[in-house]
C-alpha positions as CSV (number, residue, x, y, z in Angstrom):
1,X,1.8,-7.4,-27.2
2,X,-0.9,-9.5,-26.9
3,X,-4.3,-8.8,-25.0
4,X,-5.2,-10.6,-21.4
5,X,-7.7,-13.3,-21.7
6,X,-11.1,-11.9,-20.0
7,X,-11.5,-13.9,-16.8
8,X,-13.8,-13.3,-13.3
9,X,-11.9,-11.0,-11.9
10,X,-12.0,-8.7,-15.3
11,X,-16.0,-8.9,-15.2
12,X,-16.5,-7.0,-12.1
13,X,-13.9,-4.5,-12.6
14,X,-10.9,-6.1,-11.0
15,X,-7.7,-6.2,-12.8
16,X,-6.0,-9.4,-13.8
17,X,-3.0,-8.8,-11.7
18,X,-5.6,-8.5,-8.7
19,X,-5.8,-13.0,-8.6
20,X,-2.1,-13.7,-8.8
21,X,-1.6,-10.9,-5.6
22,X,-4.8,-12.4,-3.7
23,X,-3.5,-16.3,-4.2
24,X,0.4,-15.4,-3.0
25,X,-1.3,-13.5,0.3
26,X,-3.3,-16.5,1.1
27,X,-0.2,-19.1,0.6
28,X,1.6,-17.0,2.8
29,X,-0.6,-16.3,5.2
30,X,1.3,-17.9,7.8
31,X,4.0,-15.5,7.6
32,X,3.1,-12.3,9.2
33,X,5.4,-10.2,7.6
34,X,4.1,-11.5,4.5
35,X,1.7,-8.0,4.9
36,X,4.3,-5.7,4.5
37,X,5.7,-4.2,1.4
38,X,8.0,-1.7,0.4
39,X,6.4,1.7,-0.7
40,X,8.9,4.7,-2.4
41,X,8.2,7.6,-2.9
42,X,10.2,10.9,-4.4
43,X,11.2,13.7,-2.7
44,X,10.6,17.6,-3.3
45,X,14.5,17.5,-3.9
46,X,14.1,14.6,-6.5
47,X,15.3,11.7,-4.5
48,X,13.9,8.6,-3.6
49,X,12.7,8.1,-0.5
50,X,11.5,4.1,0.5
51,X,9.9,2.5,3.6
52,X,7.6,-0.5,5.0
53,X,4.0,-0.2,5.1
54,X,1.3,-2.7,6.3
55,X,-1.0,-4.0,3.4
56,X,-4.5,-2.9,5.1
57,X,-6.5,-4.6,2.4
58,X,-8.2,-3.5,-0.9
59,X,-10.5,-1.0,-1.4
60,X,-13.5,-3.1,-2.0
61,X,-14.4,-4.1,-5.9
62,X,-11.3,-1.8,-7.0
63,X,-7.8,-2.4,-7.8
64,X,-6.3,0.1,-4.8
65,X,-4.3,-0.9,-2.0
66,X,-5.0,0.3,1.5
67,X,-2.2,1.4,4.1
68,X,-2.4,3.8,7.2
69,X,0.2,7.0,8.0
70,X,1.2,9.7,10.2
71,X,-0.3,12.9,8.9
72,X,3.0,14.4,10.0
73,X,5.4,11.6,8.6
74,X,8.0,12.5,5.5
75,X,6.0,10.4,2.7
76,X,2.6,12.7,3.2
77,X,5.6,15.6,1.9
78,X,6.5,13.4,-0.6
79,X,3.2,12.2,-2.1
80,X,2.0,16.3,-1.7
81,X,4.9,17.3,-4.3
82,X,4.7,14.1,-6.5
83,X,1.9,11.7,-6.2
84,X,4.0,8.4,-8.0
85,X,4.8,5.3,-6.1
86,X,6.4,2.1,-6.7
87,X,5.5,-0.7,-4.0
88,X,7.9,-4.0,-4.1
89,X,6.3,-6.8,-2.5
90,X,8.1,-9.9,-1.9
91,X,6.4,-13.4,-0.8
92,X,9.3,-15.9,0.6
93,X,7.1,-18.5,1.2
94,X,6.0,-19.0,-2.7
95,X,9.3,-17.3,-4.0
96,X,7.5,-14.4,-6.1
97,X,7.7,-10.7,-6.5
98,X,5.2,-7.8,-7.0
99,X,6.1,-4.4,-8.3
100,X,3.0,-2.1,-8.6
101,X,3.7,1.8,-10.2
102,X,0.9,4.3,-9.9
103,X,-0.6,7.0,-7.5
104,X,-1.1,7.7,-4.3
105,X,-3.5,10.2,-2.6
106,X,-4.1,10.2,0.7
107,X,-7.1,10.4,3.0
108,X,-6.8,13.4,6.5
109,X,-9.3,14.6,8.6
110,X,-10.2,17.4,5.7
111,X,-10.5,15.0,2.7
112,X,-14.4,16.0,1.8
113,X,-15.2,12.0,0.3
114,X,-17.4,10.5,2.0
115,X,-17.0,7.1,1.2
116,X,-12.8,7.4,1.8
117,X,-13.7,9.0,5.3
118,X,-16.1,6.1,5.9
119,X,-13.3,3.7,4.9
120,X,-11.0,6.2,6.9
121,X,-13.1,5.4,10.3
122,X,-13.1,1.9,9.7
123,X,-10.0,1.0,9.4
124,X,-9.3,3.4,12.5
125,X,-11.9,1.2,14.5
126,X,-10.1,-2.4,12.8
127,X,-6.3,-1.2,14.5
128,X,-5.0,-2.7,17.8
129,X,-4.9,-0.9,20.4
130,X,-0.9,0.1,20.5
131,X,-1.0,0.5,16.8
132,X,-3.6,3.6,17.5
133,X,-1.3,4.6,20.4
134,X,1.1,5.9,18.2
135,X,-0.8,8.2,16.5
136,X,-0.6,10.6,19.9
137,X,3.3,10.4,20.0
138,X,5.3,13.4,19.0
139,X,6.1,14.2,15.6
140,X,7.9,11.4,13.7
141,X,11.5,11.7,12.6
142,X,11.9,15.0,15.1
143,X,15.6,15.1,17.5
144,X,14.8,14.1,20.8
145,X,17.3,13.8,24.1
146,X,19.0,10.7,24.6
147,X,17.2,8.7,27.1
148,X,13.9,10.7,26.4
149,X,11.2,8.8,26.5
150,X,9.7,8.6,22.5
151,X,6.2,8.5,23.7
152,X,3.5,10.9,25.2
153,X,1.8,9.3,28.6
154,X,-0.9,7.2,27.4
155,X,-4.3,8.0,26.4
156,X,-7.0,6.3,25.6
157,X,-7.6,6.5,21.8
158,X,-10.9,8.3,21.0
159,X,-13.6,6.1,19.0
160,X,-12.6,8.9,16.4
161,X,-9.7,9.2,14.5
162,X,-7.0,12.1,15.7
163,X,-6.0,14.6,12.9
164,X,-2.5,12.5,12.6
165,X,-4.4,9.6,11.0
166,X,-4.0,9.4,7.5
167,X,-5.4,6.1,4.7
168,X,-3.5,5.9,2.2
169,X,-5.2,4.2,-1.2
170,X,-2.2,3.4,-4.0
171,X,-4.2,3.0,-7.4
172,X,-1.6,1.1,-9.9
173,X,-1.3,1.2,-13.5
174,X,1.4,-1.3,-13.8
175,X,2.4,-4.4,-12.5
176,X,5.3,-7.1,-12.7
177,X,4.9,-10.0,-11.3
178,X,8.2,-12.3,-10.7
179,X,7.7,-16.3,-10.0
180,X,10.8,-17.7,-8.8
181,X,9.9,-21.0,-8.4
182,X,10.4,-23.0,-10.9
183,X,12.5,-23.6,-14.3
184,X,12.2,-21.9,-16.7
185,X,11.6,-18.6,-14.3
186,X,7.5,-16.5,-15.1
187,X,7.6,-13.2,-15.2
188,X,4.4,-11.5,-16.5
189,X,3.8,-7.7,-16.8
190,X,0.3,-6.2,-16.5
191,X,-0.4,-2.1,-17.6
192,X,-3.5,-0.2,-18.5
193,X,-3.4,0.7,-21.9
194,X,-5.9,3.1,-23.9
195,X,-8.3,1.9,-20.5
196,X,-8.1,-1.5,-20.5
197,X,-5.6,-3.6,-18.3
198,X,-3.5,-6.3,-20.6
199,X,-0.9,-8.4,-19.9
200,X,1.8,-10.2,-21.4
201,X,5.0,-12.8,-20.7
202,X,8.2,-11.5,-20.4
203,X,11.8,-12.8,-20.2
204,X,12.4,-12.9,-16.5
């Protein structure tokens, strides 16, 4: 196993996987859905449970990725009994694939950090308008009538965020990165080892 060549990124902290993810973003960056990624979680009976979330950015000079939830949704269950997490992320555009293992925790109205609450409110402030909406409907994945309308009447979100409003910041400790494009096939894996993030090539 051979060690990752220092570079910029490492200087201030970032992790060498932290470039690759930031370059495939920007060339797809035309492609909205290009922001979402896969995010499993298990379950308290053992089973995996896995979902889209919307990439809401890094959590500045770190290696964390930030993503929004319902307080009341079935992952906050999940990452209560077990906080480990695999996101897949897949860029069509440039034909490569991110897998990032590690944990979650996850920011509520009670969380006592200061600086996650502060990150909390802004990325509160930073949603559209219907995206903060749906905080105030009913409880996610609860029966309702057929034909019942899956909304409360609307109300004006509060500069605040509601109770419901949850960050979520995944810290990884292990990354594979797929490339595609191109022959032969990259495929390079990054993992923190004894502290330190290295990273070698792997058969694809």
């Amino acid at each position: 196993m051979s060690n990752f060549v220092a570079s910029d990124a490492d200087s201030k902290g970032l992790a060498p996987w932290r470039s690759p993810l930031a370059n495939a973003l920007h060339r797809n960056r035309s492609r909205p859905y290009s922001r979402y990624f896969q995010l499993a979680t298990v379950q308290a009976n053992g089973r995996p449970a896995n979902r889209t979330v919307v990439f809401r950015g890094f959590w500045p000079d770190q290696n964390g990725l930030l993503f929004v939830t319902d307080q009341r949704s079935q992952k906050v269950k999940d990452v209560a009994h077990c906080p480990w997490a695999e996101a897949c992320w897949y860029f069509t555009q440039t034909r490569e694939q991110f897998r990032l293992a590690g944990s979650l925790i996850l920011i509520d109205y009670n969380s006592p950090d200061s600086p996650l609450q502060q990150a909390r409110q802004r990325l509160w402030e930073s949603l559209s308008e219907p995206s903060r909406q749906s905080f105030y409907w009913p409880e996610p994945g609860q029966s309702r009538e057929l034909g019942e309308v899956s909304k409360t009447a609307d109300i004006a979100p509060a500069p605040m965020p509601p109770d419901t409003f949850c960050l979520g910041l995944m810290t990884p400790d292990a990354v594979d990165h797929l490339e595609l494009r191109g022959d032969p096939q990259n495929r390079t894996r990054y993992e923190v080892i004894e502290g330190q993030w290295q990273a070698w090539a792997v058969n694809p």
